[in-house]
TIVO-2410 file (N, C-alpha, C; in nm, 3 decimals):
# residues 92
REC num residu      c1      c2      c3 atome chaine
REC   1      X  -9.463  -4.773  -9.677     N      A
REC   1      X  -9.369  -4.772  -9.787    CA      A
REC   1      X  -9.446  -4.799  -9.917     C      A
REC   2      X  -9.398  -4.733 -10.038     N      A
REC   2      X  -9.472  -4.754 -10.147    CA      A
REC   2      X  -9.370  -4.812 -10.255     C      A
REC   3      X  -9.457  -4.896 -10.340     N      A
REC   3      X  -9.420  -5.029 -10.394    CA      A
REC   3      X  -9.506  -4.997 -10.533     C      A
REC   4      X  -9.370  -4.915 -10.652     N      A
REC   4      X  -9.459  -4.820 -10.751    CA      A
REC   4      X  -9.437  -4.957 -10.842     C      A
REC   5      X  -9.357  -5.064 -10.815     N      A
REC   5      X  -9.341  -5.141 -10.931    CA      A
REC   5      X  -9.397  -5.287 -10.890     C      A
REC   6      X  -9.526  -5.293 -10.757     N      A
REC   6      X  -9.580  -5.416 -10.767    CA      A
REC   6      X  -9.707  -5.383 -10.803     C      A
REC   7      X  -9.777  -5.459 -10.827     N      A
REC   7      X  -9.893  -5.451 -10.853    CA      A
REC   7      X -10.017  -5.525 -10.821     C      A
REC   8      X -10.156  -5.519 -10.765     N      A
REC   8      X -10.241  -5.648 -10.740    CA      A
REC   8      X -10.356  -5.607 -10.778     C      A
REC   9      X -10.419  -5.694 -10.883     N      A
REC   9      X -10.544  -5.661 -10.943    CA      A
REC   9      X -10.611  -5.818 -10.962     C      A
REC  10      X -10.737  -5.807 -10.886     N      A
REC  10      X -10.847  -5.878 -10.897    CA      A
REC  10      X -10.833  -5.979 -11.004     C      A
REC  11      X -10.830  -5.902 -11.127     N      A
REC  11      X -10.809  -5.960 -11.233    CA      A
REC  11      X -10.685  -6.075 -11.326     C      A
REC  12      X -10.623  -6.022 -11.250     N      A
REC  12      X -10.453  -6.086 -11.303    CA      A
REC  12      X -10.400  -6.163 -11.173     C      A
REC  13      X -10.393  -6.305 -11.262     N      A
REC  13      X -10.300  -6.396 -11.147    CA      A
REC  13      X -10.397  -6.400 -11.001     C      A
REC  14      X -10.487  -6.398 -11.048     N      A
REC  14      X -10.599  -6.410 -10.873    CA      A
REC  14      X -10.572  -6.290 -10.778     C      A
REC  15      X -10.527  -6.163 -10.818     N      A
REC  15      X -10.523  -6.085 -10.726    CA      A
REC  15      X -10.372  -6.081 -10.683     C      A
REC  16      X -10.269  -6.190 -10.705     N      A
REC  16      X -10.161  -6.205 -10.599    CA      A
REC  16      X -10.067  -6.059 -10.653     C      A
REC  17      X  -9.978  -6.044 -10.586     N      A
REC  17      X  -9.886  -5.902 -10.614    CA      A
REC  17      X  -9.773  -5.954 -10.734     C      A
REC  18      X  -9.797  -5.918 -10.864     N      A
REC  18      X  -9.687  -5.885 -10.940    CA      A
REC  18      X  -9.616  -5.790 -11.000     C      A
REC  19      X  -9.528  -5.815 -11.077     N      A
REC  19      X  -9.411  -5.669 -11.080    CA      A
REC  19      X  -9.458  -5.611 -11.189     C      A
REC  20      X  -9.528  -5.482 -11.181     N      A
REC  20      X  -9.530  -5.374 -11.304    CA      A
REC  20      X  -9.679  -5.461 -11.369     C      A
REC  21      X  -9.749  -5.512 -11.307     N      A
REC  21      X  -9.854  -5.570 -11.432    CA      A
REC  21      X  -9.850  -5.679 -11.527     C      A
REC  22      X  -9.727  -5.719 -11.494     N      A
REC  22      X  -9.700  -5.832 -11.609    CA      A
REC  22      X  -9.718  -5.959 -11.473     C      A
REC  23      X  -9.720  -6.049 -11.599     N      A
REC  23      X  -9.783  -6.179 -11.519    CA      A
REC  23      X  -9.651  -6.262 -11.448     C      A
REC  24      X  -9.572  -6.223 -11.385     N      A
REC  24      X  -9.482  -6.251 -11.346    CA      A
REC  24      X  -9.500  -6.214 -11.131     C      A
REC  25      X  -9.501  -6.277 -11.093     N      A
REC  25      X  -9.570  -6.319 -10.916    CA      A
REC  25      X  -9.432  -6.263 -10.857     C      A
REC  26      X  -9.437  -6.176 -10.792     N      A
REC  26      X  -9.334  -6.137 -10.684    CA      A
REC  26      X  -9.300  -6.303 -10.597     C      A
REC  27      X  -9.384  -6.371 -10.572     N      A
REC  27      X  -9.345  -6.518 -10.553    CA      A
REC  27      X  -9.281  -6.568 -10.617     C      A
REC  28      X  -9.330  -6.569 -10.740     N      A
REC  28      X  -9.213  -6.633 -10.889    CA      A
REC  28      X  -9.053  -6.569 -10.823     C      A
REC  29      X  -9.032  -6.478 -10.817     N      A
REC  29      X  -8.933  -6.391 -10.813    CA      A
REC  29      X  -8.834  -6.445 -10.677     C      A
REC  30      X  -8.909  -6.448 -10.587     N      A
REC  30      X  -8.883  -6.456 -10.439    CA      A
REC  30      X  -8.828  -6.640 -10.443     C      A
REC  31      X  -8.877  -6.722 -10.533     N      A
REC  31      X  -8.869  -6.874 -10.518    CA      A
REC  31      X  -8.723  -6.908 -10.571     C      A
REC  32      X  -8.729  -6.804 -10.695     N      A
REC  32      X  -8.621  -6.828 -10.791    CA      A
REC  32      X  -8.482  -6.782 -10.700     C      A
REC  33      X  -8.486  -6.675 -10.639     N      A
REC  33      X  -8.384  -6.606 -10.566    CA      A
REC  33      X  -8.361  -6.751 -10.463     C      A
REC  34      X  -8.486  -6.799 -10.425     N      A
REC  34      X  -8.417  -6.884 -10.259    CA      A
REC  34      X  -8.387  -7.023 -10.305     C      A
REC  35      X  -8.387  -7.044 -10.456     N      A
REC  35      X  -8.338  -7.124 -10.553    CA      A
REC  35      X  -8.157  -7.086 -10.546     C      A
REC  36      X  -8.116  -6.987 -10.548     N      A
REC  36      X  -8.037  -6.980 -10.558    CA      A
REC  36      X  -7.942  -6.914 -10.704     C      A
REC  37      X  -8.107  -6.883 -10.748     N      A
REC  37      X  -8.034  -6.833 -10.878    CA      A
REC  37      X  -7.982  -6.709 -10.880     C      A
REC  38      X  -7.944  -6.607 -10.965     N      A
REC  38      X  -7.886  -6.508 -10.943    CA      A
REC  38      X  -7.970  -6.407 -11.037     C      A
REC  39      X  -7.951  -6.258 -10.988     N      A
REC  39      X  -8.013  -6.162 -11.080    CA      A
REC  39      X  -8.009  -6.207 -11.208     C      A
REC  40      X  -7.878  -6.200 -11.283     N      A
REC  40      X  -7.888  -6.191 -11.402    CA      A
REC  40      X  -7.949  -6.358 -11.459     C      A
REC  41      X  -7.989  -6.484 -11.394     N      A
REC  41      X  -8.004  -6.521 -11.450    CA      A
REC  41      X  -8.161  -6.552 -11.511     C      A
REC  42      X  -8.211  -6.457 -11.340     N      A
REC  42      X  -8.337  -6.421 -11.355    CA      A
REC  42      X  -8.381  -6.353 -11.478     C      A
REC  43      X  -8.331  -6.237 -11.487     N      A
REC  43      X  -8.345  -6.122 -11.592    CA      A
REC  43      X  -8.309  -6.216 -11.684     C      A
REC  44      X  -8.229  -6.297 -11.748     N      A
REC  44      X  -8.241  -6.370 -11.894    CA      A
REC  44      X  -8.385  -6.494 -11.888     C      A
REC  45      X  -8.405  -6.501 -11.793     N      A
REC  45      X  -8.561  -6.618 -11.763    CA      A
REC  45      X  -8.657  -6.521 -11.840     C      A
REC  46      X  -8.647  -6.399 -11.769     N      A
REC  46      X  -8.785  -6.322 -11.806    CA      A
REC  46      X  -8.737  -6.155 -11.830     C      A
REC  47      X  -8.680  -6.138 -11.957     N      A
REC  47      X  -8.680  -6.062 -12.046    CA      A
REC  47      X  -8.720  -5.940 -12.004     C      A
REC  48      X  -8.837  -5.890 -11.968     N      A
REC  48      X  -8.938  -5.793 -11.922    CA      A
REC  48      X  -8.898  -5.732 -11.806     C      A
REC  49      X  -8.845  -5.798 -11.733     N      A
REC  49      X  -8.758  -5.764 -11.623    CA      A
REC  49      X  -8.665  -5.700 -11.571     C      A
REC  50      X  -8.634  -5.594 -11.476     N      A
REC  50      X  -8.547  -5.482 -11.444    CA      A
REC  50      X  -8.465  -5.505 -11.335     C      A
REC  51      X  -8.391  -5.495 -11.295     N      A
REC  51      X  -8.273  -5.515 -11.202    CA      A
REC  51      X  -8.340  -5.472 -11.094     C      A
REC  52      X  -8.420  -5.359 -11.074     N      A
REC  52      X  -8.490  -5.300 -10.979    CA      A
REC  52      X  -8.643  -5.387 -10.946     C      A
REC  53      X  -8.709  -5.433 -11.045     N      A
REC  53      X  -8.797  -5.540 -11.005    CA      A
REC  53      X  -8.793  -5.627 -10.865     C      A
REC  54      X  -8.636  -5.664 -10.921     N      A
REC  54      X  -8.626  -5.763 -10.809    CA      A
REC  54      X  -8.584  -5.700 -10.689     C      A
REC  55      X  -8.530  -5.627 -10.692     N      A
REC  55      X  -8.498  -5.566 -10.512    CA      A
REC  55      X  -8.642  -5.515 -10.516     C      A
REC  56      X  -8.738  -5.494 -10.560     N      A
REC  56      X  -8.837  -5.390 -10.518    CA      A
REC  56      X  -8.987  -5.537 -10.461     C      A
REC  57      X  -8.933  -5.645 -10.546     N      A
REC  57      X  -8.983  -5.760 -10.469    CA      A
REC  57      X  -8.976  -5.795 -10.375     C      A
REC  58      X  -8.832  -5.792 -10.332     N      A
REC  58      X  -8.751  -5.820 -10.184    CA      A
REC  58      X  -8.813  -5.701 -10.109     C      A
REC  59      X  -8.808  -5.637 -10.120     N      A
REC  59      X  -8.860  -5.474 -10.011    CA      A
REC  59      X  -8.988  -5.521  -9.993     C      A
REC  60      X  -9.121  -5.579 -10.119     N      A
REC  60      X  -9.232  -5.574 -10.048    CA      A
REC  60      X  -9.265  -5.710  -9.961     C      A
REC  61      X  -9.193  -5.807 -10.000     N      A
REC  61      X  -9.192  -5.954  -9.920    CA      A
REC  61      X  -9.128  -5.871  -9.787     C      A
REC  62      X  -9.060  -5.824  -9.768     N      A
REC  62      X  -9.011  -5.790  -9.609    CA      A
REC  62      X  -9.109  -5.695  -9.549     C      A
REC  63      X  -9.161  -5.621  -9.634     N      A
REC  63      X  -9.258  -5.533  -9.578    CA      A
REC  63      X  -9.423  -5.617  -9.569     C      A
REC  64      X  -9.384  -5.699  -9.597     N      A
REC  64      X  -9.548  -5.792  -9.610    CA      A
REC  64      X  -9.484  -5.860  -9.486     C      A
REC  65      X  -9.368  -5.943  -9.438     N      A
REC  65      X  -9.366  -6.032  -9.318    CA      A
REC  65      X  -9.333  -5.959  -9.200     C      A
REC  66      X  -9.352  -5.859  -9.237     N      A
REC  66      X  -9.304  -5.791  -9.047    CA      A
REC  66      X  -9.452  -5.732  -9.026     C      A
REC  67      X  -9.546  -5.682  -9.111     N      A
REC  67      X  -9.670  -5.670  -9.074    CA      A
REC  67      X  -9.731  -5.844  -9.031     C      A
REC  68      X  -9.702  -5.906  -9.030     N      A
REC  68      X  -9.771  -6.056  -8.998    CA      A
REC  68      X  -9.717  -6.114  -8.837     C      A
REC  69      X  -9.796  -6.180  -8.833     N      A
REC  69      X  -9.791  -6.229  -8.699    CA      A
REC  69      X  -9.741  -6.410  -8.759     C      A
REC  70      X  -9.671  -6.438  -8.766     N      A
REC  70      X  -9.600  -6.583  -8.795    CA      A
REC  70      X  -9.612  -6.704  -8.699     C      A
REC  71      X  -9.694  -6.829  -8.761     N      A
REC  71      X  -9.692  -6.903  -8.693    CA      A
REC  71      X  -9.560  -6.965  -8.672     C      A
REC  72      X  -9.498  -7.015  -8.552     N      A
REC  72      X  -9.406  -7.135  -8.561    CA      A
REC  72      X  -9.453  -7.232  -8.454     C      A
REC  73      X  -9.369  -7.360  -8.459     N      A
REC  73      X  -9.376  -7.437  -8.342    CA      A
REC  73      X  -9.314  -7.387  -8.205     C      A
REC  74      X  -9.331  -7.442  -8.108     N      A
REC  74      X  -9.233  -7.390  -8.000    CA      A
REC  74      X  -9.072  -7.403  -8.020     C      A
REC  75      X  -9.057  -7.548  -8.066     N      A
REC  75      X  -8.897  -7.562  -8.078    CA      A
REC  75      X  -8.865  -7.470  -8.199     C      A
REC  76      X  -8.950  -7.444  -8.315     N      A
REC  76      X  -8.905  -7.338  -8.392    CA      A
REC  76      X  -8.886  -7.180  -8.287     C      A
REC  77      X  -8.979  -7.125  -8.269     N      A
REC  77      X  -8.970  -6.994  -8.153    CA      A
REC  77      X  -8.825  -7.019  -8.110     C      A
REC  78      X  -8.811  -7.092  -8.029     N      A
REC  78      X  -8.704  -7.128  -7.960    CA      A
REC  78      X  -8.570  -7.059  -7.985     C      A
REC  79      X  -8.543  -7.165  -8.125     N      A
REC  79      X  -8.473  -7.191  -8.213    CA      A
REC  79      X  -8.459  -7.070  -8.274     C      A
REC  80      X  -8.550  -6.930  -8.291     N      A
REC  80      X  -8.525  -6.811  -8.331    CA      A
REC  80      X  -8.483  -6.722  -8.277     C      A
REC  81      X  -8.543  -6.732  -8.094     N      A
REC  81      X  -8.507  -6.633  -8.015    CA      A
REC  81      X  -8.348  -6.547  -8.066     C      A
REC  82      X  -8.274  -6.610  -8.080     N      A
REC  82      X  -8.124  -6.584  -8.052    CA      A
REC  82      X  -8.149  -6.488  -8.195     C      A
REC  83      X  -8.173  -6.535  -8.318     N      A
REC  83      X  -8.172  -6.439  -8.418    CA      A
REC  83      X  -8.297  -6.271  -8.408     C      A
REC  84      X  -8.377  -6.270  -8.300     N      A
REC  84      X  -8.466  -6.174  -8.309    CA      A
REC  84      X  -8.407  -6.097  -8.241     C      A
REC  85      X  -8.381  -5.950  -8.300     N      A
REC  85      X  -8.292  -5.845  -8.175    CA      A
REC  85      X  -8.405  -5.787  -8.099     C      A
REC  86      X  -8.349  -5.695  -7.999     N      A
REC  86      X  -8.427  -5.614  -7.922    CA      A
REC  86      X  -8.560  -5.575  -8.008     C      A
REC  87      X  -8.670  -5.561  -7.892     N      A
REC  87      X  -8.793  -5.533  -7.928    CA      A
REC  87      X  -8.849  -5.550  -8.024     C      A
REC  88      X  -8.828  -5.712  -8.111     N      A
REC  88      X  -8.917  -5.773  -8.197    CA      A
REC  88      X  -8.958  -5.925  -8.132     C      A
REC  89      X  -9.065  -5.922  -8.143     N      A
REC  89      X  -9.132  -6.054  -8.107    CA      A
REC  89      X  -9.178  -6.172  -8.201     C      A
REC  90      X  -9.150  -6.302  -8.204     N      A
REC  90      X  -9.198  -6.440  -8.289    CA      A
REC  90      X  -9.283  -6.471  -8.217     C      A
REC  91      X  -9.380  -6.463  -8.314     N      A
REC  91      X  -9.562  -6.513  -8.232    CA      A
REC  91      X  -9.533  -6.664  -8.258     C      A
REC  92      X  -9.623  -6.737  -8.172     N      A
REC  92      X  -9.600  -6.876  -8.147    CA      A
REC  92      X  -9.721  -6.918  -8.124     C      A
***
């Protein structure tokens, strides 16, 4: 999948993936959301910002954790089985 509005350069922010080049961290983005804040109040935080930014953040954070192999504890594993459907596996 291609991800025309993240970006990662050596140079900016240590390499990490941000949106469009601006110094703004798809993390920034991703923290604020599990904050609980809401689009728009994001988009008034940071001006520069597109409605599509942020879903296009969410698409590459999901597409970055299903390529990963995830640590948990056992009682975490456990504790997930029930949410993992058919033919996906929680590495442990």
């Amino acid at each position: 999948m291609k991800f025309p509005r993240i970006t990662i350069d050596p140079e900016q922010m240590g390499g990490v993936p941000c949106i469009r080049g601006l110094r703004i961290t798809v993390a920034t983005i991703l923290a604020m959301l599990a904050e609980g804040m809401t689009e728009q109040e994001i988009l008034a935080a940071y001006p520069d910002l597109e409605p599509e930014d942020i879903k296009e953040a969410l698409k590459f954070a999901a597409e970055a954790v299903q390529e990963r192999q995830l640590a948990f504890g056992d009682s975490a594993v456990k504790e997930m089985m029930p949410l993992v459907g058919k033919g996906r596996r929680v590495a442990g």
